[in-house]
N, C-alpha and C positions, 0 to 999 in steps of 0.2 A: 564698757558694757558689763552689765551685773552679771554673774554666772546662771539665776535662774532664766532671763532674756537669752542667752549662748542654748542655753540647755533649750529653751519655748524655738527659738530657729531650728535648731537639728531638726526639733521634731516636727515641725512647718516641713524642713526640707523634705524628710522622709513622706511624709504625706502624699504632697504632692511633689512629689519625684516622677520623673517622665513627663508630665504634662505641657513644658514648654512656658510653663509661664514663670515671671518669677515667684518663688514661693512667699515671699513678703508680700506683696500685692494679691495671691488668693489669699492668705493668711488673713488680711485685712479687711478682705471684702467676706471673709469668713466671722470677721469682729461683728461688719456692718450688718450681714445678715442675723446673728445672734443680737444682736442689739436692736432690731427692727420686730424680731418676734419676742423680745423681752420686753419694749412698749406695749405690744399686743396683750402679751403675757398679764401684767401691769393694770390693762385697761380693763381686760376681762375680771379680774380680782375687784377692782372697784369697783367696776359697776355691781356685779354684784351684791359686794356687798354694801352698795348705796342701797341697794334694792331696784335697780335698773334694769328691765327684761330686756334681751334684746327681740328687736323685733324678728317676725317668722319671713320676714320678704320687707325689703327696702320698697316705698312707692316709687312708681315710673317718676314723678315730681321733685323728689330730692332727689336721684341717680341724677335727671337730668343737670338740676341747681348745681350738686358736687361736682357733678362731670365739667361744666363751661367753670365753675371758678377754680376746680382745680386746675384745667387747661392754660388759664390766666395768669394765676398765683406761679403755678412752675414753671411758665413761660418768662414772667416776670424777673422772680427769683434767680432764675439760669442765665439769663440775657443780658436784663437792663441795666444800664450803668447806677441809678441808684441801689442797687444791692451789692456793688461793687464791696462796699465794706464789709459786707456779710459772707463774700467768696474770699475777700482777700489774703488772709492767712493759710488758704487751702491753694491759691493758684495763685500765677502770675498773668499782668495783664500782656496782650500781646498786641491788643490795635482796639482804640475806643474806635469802631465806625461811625455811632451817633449814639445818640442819648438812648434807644433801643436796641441798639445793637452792638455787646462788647464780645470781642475775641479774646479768651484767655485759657490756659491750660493748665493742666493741674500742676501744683511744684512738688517738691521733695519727696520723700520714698514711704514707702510704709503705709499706716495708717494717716497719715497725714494727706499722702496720693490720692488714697482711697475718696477718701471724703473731698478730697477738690472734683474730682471723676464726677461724684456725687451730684456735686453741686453746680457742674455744670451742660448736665446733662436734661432738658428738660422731662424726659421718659421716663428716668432714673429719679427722677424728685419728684415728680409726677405719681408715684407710687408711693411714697413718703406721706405728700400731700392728703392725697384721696382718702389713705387711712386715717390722718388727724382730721378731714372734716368729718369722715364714717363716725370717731371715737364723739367727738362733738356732737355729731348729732342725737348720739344716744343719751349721753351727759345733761348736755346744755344743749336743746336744741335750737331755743327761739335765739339765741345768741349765734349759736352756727349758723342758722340762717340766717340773718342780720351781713355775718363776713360776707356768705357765699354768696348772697346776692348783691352785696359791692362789687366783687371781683366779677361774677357774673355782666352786671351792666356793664362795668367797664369793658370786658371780653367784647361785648355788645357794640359797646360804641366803637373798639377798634376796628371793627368790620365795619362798620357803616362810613368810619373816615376812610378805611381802606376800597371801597366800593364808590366813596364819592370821588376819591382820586384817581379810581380806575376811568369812573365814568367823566369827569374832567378831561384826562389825558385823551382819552376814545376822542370827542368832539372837538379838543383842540389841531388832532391829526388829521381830523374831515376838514377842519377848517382850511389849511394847508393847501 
């Protein structure tokens, strides 16, 4: 370990000293939130000087669209076994239950922890998300909505399979 890293832990440690948690892990989630508002940082720079206003109030119509695809997207993301390659490096697997539903936890220490936590958290990604479709819509919007309303439908039709199988199982139990 380099002596500037030796020297960046003390002073992690001292920080947060007393709180109980390890200071590598808030340290980390201290990177992830400096890094979350230096996108913002980032975005607000560009836009402007694209010449991009932002808007004075988001319409109730896109909150909703963001809302169901980002609901989807970070569901997705955190869960499903196809994204599996996109957590892998950050956790390990611990039980594929099905093609929607993987168990996995985060691995190794540090920043590396952090960001598995991250990513398999859908609440925690779910704020990640919402932001880049917000930054998109200001951007690019007819493109954002274009994603959002994929992930949207599809949000969609999972309920609707999930409701047709509710309502299957109900009537095959009357049948009984």
């Amino acid at each position: 370990m380099s002596e500037t890293t030796q020297q960046d832990n003390k002073v992690a440690e001292r920080i947060f000293e007393g709180y109980g948690e390890d200071p590598q892990s808030l340290s980390s989630y201290a990177t992830l939130i400096g890094l979350f508002n230096l996108i913002l940082a980032v975005f607000l720079f560009f836009a402007k000087r694209a010449g991009h206003d932002l808007p004075e109030r988001m319409e109730l119509k896109d909150i909703t669209l963001l809302g169901v695809a980002t609901h989807k997207l970070s569901n997705a993301l955190a869960n499903d076994a196809i994204a599996m390659p996109l957590r892998a490096p950050f956790t390990e697997l611990q039980e594929k239950q099905s093609p929607k539903m993987v168990d996995e936890q985060p691995r190794g220490s540090g920043l590396r922890k952090s960001v598995g936590e991250l990513l398999i958290c859908k609440f925690c990604l779910g704020m990640w998300i919402a932001s880049f479709f917000t930054y998109g819509l200001i951007l690019a919007p007819r493109v954002t909505r274009l994603i959002a309303s994929i992930f949207a439908v599809v949000a969609l039709s999972d309920h609707l399979h999930q409701t047709y199988k509710a309502l299957t199982n109900r009537a095959d139990s009357r049948l009984r």
